[in-house]
Backbone as a chain_set.jsonl record, in Angstrom:
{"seq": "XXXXXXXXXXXXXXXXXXXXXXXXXXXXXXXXXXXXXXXXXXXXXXXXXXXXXXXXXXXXXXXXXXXXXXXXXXXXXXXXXXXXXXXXXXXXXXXXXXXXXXXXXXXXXXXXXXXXXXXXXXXXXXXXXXXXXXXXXXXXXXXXXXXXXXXXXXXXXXXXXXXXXXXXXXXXXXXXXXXXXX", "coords": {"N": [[40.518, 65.738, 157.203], [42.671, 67.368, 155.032], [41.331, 67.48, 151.498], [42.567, 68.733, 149.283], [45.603, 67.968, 147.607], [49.259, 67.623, 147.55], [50.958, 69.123, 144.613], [53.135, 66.789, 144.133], [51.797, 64.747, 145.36], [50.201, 64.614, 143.193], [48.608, 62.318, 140.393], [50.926, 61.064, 137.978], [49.83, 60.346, 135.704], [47.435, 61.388, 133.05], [43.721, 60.782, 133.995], [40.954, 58.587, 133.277], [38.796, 60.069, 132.575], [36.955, 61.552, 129.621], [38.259, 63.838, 127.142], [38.04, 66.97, 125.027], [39.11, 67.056, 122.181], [40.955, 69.88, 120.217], [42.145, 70.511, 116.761], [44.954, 70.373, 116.384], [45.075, 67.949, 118.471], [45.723, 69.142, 121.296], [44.078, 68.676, 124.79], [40.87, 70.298, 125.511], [39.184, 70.876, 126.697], [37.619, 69.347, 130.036], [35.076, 66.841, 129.841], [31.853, 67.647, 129.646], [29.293, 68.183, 132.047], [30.135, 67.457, 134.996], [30.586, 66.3, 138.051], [30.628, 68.515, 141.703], [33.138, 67.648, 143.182], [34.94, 66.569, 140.786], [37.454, 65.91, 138.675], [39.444, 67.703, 137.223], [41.993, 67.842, 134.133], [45.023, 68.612, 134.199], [46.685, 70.609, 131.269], [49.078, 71.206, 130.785], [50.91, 69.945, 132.067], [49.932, 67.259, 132.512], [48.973, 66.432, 134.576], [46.667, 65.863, 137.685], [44.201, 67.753, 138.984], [41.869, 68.133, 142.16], [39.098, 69.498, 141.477], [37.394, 71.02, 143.538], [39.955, 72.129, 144.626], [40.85, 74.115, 142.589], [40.481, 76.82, 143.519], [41.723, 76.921, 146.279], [44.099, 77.209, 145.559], [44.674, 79.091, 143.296], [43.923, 81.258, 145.331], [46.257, 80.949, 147.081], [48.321, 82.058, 145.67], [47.711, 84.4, 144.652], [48.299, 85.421, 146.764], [50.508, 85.113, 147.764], [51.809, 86.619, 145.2], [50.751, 89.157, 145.918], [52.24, 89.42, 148.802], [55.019, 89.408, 147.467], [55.244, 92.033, 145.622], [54.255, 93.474, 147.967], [56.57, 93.461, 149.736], [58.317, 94.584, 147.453], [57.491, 97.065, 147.165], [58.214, 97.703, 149.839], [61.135, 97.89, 150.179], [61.707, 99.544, 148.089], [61.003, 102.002, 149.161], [62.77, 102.209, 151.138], [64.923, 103.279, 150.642], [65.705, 105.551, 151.694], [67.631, 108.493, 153.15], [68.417, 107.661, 156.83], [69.909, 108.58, 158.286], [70.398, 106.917, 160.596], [72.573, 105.661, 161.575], [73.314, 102.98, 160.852], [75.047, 100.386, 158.53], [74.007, 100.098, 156.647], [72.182, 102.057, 156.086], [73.759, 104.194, 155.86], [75.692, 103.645, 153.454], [73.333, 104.219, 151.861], [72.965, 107.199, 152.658], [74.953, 107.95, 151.66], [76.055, 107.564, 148.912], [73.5, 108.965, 148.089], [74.844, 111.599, 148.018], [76.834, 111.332, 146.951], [75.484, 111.185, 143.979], [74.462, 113.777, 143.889], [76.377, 115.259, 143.667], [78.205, 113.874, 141.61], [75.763, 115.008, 139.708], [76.988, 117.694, 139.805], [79.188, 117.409, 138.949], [79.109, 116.583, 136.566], [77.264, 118.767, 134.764], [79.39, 120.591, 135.753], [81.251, 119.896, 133.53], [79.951, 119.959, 131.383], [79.467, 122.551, 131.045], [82.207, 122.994, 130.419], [82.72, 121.853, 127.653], [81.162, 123.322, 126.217], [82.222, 125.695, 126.049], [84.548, 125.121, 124.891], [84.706, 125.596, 121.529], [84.802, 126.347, 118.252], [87.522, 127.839, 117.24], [90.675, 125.51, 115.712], [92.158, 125.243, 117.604], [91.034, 125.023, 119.812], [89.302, 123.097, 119.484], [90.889, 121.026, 119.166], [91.539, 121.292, 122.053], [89.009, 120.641, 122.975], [88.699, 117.408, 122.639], [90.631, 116.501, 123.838], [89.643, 116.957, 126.306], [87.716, 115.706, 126.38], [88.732, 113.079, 126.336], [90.405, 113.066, 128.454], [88.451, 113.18, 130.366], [87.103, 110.586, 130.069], [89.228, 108.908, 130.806], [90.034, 109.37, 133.255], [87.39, 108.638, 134.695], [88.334, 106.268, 134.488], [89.845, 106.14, 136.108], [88.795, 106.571, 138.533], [86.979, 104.604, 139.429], [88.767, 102.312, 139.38], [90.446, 103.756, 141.403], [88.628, 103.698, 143.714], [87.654, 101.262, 143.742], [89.563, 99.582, 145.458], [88.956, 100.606, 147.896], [86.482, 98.712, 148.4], [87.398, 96.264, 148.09], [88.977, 96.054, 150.419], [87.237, 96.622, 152.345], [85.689, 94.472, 151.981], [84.222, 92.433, 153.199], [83.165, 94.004, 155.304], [80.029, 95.981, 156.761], [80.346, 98.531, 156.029], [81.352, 98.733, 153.863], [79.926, 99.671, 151.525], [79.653, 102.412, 151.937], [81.74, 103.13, 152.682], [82.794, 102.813, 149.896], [80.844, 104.205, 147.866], [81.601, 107.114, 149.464], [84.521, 107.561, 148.877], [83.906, 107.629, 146.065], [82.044, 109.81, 145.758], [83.854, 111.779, 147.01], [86.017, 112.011, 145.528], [85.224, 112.577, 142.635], [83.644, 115.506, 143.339], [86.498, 116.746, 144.129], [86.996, 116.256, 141.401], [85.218, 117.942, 140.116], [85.958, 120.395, 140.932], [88.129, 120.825, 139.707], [87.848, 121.307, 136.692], [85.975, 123.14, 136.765], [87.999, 124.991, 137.648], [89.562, 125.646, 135.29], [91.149, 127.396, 132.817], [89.695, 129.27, 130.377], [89.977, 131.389, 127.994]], "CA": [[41.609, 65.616, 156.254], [42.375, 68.101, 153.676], [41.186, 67.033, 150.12], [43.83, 69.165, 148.14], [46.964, 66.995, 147.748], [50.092, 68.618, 146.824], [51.552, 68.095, 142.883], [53.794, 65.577, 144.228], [51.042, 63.431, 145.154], [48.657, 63.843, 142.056], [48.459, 61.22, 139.646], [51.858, 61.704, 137.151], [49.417, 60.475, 134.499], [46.27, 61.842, 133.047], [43.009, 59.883, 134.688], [40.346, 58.182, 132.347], [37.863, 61.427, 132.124], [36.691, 61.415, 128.537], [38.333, 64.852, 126.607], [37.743, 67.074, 123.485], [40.595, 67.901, 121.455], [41.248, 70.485, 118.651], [42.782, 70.028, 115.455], [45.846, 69.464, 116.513], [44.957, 66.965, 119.394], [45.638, 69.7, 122.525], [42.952, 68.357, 125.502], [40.029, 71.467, 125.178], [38.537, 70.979, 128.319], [37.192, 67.971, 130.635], [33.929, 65.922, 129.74], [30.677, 68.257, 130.225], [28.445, 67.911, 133.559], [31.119, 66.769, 135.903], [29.894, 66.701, 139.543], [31.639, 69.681, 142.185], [34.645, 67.053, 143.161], [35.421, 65.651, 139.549], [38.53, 65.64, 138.521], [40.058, 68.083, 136.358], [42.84, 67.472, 133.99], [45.764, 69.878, 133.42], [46.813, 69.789, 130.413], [50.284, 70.979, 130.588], [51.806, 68.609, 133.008], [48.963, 65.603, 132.262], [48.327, 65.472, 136.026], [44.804, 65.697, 137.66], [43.779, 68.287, 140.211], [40.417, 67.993, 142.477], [38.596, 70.719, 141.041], [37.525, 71.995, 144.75], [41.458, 72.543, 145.126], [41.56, 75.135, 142.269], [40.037, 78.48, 143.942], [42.692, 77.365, 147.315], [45.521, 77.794, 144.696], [44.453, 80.705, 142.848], [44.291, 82.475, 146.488], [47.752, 80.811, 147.055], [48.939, 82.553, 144.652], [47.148, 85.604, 145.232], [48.588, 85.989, 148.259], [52.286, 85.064, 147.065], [52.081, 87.906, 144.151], [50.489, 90.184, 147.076], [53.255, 89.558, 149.356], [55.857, 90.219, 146.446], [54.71, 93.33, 145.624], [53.863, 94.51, 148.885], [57.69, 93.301, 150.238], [59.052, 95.003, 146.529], [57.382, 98.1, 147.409], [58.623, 98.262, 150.991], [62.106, 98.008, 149.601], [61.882, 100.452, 147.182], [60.862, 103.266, 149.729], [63.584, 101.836, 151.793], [66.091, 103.544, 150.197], [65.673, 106.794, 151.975], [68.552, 108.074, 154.361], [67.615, 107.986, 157.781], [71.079, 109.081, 159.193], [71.031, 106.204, 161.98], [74.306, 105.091, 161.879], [73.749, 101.66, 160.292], [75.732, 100.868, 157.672], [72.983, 100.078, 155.162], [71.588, 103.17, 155.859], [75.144, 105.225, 155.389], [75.371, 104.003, 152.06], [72.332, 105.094, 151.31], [73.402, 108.433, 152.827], [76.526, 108.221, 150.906], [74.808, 107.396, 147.544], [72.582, 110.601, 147.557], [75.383, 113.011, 148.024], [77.609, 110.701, 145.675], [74.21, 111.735, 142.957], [74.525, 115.267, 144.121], [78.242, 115.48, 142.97], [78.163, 113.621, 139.835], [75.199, 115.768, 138.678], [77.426, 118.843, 139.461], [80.284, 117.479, 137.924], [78.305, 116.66, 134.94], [77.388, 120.168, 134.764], [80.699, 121.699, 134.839], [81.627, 119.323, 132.339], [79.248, 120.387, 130.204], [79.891, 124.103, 130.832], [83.76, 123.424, 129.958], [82.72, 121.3, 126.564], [80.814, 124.404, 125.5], [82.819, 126.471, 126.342], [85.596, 124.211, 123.996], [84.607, 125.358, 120.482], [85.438, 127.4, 117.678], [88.762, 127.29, 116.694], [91.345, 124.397, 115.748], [92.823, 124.634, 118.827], [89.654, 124.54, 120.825], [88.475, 121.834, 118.848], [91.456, 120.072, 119.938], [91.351, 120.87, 123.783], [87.522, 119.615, 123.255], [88.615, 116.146, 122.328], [91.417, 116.249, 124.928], [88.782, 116.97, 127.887], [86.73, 114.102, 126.118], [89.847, 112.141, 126.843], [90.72, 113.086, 130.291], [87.47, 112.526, 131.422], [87.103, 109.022, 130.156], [90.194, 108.39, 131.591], [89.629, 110.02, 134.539], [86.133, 107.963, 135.032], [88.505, 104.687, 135.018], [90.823, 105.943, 137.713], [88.418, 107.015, 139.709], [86.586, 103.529, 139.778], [90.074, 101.551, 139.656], [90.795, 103.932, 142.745], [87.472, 103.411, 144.726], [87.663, 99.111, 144.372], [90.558, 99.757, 146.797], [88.226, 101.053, 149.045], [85.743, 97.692, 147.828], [88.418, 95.185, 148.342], [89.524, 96.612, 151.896], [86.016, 96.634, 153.02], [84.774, 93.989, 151.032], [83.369, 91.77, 154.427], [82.322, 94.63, 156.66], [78.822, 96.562, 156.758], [80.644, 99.62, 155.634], [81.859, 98.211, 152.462], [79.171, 100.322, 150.705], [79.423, 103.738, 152.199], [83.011, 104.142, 152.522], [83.028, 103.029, 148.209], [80.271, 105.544, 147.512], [82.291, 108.109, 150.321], [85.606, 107.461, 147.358], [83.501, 107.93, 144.562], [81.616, 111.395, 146.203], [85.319, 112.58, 147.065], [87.266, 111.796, 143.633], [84.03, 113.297, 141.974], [83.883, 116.734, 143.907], [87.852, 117.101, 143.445], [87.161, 116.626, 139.384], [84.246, 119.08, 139.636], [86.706, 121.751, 141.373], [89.381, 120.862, 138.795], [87.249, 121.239, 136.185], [85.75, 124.585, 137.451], [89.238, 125.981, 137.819], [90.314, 125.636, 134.059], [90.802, 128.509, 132.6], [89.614, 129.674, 128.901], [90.084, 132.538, 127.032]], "C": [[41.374, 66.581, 155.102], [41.935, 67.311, 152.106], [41.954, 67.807, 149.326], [45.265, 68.533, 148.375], [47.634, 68.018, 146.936], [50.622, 68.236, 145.495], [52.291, 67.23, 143.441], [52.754, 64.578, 144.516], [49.979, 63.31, 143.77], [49.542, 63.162, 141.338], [49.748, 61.73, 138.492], [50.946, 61.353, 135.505], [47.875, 60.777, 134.304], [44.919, 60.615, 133.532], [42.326, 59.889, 132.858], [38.985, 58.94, 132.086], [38.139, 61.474, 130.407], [37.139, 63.528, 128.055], [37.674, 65.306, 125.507], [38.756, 67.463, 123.387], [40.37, 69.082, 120.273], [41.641, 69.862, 117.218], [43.952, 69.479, 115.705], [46.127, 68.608, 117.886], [45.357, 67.184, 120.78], [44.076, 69.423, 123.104], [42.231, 70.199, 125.289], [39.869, 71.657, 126.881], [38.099, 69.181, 128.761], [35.61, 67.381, 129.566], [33.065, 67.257, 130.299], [29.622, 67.89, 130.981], [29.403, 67.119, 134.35], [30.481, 67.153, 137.285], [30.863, 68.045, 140.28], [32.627, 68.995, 142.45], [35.115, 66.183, 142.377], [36.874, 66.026, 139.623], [38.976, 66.843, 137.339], [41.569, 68.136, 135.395], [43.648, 68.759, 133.378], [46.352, 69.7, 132.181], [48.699, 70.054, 130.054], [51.055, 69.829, 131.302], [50.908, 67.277, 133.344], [48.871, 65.407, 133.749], [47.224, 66.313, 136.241], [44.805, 66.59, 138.856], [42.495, 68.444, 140.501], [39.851, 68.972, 142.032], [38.086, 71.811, 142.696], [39.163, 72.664, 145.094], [42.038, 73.579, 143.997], [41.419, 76.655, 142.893], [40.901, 78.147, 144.984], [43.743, 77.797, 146.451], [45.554, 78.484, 144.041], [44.688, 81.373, 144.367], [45.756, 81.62, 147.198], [48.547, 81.405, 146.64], [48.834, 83.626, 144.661], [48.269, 86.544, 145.585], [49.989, 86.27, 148.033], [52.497, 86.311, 146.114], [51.897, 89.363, 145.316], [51.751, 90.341, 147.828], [54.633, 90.204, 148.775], [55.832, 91.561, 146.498], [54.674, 94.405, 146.709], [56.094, 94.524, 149.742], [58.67, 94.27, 148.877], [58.797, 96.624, 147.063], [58.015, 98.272, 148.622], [60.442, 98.673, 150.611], [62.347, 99.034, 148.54], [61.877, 101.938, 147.959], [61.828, 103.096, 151.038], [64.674, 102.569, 151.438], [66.366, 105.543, 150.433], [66.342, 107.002, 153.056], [67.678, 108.862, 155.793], [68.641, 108.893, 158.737], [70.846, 108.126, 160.79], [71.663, 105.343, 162.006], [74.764, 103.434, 161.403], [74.572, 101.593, 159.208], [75.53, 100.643, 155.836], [72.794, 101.412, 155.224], [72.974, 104.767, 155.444], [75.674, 104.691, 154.298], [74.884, 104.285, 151.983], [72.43, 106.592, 151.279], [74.183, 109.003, 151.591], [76.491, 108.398, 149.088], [74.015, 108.913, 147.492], [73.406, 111.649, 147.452], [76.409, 112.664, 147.432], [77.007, 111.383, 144.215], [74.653, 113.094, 142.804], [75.898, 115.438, 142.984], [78.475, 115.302, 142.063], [77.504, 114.514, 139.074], [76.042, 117.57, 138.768], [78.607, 119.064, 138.683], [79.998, 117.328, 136.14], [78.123, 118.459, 134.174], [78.402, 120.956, 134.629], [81.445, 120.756, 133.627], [81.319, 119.857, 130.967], [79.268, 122.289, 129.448], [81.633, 124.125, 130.312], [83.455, 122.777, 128.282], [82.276, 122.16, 125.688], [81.29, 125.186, 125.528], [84.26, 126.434, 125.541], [85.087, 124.162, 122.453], [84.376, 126.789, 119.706], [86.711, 127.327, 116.628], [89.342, 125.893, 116.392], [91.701, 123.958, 117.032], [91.633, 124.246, 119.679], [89.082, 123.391, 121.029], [89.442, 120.221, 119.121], [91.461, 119.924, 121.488], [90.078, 120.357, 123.932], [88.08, 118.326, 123.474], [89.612, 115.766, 123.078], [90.626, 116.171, 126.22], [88.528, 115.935, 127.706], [87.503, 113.201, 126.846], [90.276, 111.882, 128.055], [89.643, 112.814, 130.618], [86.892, 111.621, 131.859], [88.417, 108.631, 131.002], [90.063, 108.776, 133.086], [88.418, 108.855, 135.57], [86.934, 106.398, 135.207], [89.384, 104.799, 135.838], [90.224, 106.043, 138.866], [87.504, 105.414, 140.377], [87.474, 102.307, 139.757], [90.207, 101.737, 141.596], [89.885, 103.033, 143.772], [87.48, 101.921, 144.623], [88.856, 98.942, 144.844], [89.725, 99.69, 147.645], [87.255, 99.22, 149.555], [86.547, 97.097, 148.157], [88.387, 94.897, 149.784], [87.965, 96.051, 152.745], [84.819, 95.558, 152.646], [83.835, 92.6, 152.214], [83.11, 92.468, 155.607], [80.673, 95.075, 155.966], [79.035, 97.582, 156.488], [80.861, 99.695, 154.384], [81.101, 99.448, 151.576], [78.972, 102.114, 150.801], [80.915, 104.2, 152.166], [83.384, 103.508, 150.393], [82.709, 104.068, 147.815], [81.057, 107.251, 148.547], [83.374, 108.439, 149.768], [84.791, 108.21, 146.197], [83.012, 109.81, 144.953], [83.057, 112.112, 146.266], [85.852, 112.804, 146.036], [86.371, 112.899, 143.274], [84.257, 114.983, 142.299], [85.275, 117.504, 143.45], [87.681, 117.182, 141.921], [86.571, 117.531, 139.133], [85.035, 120.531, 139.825], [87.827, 121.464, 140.2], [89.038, 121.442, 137.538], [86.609, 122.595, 136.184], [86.907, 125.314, 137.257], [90.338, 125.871, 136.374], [89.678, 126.562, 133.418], [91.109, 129.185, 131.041], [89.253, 130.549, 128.698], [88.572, 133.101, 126.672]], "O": [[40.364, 66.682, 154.405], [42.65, 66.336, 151.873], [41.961, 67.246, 148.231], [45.895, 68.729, 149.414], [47.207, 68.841, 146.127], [50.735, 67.036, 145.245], [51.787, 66.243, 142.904], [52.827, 63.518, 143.895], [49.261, 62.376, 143.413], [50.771, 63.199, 141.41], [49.566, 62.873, 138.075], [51.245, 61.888, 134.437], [47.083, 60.496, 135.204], [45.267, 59.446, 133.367], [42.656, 60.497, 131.84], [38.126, 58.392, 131.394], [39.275, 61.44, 129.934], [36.449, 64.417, 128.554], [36.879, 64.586, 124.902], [39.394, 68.118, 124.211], [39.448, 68.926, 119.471], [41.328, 68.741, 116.819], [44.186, 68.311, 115.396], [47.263, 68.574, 118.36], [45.461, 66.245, 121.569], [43.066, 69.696, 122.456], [42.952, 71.148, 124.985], [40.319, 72.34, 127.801], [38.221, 68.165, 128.077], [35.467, 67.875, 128.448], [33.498, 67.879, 131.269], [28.888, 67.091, 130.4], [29.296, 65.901, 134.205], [29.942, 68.239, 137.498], [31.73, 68.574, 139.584], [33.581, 69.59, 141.95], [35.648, 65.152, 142.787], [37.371, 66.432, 140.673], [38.53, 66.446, 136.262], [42.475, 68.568, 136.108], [43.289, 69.583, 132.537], [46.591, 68.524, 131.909], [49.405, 69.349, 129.332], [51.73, 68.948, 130.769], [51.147, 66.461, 134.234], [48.699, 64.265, 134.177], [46.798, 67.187, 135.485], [45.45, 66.169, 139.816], [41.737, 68.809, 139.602], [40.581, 69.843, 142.504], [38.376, 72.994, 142.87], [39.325, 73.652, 145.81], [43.198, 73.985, 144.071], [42.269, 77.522, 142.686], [41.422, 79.245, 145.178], [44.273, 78.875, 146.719], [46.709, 78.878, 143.882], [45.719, 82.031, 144.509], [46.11, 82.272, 148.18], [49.656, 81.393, 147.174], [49.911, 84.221, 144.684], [48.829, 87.569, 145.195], [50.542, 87.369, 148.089], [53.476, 87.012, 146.369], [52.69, 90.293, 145.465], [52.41, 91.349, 147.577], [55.246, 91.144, 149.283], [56.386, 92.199, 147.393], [54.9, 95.613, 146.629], [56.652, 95.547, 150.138], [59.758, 94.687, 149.273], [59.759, 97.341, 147.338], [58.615, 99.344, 148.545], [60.845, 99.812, 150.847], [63.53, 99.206, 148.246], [62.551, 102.884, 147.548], [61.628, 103.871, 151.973], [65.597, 102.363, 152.226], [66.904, 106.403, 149.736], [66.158, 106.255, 154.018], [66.913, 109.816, 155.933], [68.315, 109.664, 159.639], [71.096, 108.612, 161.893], [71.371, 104.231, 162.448], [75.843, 102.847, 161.478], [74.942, 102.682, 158.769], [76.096, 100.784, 154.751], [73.302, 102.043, 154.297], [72.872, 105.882, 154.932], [76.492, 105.529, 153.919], [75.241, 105.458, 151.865], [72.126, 107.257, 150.289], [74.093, 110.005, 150.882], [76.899, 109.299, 148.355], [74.233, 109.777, 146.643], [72.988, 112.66, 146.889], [77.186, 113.596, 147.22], [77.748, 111.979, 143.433], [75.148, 113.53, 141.765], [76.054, 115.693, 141.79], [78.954, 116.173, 141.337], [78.006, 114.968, 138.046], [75.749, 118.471, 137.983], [79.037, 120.041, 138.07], [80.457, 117.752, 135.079], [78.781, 119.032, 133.306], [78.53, 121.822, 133.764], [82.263, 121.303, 132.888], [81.97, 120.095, 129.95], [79.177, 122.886, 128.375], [82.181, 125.147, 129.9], [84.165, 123.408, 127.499], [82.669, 122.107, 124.523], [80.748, 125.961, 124.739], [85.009, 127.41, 125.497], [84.972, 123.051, 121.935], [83.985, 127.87, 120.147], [86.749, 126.844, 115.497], [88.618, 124.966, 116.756], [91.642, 122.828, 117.519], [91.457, 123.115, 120.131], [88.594, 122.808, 121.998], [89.103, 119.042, 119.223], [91.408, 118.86, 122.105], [89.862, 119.64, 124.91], [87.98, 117.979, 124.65], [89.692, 114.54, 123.145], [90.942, 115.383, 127.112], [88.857, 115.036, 128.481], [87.082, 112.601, 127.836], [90.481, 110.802, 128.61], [89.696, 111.906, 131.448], [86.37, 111.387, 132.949], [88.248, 107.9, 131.978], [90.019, 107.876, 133.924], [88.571, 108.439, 136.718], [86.414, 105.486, 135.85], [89.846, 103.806, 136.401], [90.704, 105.773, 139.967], [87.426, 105.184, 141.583], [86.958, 101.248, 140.114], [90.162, 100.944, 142.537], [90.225, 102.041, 144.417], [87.258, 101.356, 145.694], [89.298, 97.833, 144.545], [89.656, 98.64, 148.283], [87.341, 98.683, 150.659], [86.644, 97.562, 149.293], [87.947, 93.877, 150.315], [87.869, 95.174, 153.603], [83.606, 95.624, 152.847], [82.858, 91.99, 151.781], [82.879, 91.941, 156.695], [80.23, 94.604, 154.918], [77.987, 98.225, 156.539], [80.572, 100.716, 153.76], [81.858, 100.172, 150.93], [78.37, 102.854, 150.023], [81.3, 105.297, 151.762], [84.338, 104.025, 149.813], [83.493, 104.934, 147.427], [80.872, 108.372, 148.073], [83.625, 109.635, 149.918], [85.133, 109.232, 145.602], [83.575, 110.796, 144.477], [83.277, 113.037, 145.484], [86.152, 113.943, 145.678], [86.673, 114.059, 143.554], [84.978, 115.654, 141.56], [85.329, 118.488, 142.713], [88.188, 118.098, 141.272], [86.899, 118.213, 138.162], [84.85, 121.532, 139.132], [88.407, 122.526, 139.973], [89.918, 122.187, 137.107], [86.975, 123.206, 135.18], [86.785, 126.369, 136.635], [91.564, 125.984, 136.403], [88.475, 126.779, 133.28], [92.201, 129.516, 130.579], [88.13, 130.845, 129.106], [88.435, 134.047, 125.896]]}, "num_chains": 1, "name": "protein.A"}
């Protein structure tokens, strides 16, 4: 028979092991010279665990943070496309060349905003791009939860959103590109 009982069976109240307290009357520790299967008392939740049963639940625990970790990391390097046709893995696809696009539309963004200063007027088509492009950024994610809706109980759901967002994107970067200042 095991001798570690689970918290539901220990004792809900503290046993009659003699404590020390502090100042303000938190248990310190147990009674000094206790044999190897005394009793130790916890002191947050006043119940009693065998003292042989704390080193199994430290490596309980261990093991549980280990597993975490080792299951967080697998997931994290999970997110690399493999191109086989699932439809986790085509978001993922869809997602990296979604990235791609944004950072080039970013880029000509940034080449038309600098490219927007100087003059009055300039200084007004600046704060007009500003404008279109916020606006722009809520049609394009209005548009794409069409896509989200439509698809919102298949396994595609996620690649044909990000496959919207990469498209819109690209089209703003060529629009964007093809404006033409003085």
């Amino acid at each position: 028979m095991d001798a570690c009982i689970s918290p539901r069976e220990w004792p809900q109240k503290p046993s009659s092991i003699p404590l020390t307290f502090d100042k303000e009357g938190r248990p310190l520790r147990a009674a000094p010279a206790r044999p190897r299967n005394a009793v130790v008392v916890v002191a947050l939740s006043g119940a009693t665990i065998p003292q042989d049963c704390r080193q199994r639940t430290l490596m309980k625990i261990f093991y549980a943070l280990a597993f975490v970790l080792i299951a967080t990391s697998a997931r994290a390097q999970d997110s690399v496309c493999h191109n086989d046709g699932s439809g986790r893995d085509a978001a993922i696809c869809t997602r990296q060349a979604a990235d791609v696009a944004d950072a080039n539309l970013n880029a000509a963004y940034q080449n038309e905003l600098n490219q927007l200063s100087g003059s009055d007027n300039m200084a007004r088509a600046r704060a007009s791009l500003v404008d279109s492009e916020r606006a722009w950024i809520k049609f394009r994610d209005t548009d794409c939860a069409v896509q989200d809706h439509i698809f919102e109980k298949g396994s595609m759901r996620g690649a044909m959103v990000e496959q919207c967002l990469k498209d819109l994107t690209e089209r703003r970067t060529k629009e964007l590109q093809s404006i033409w200042i003085p």
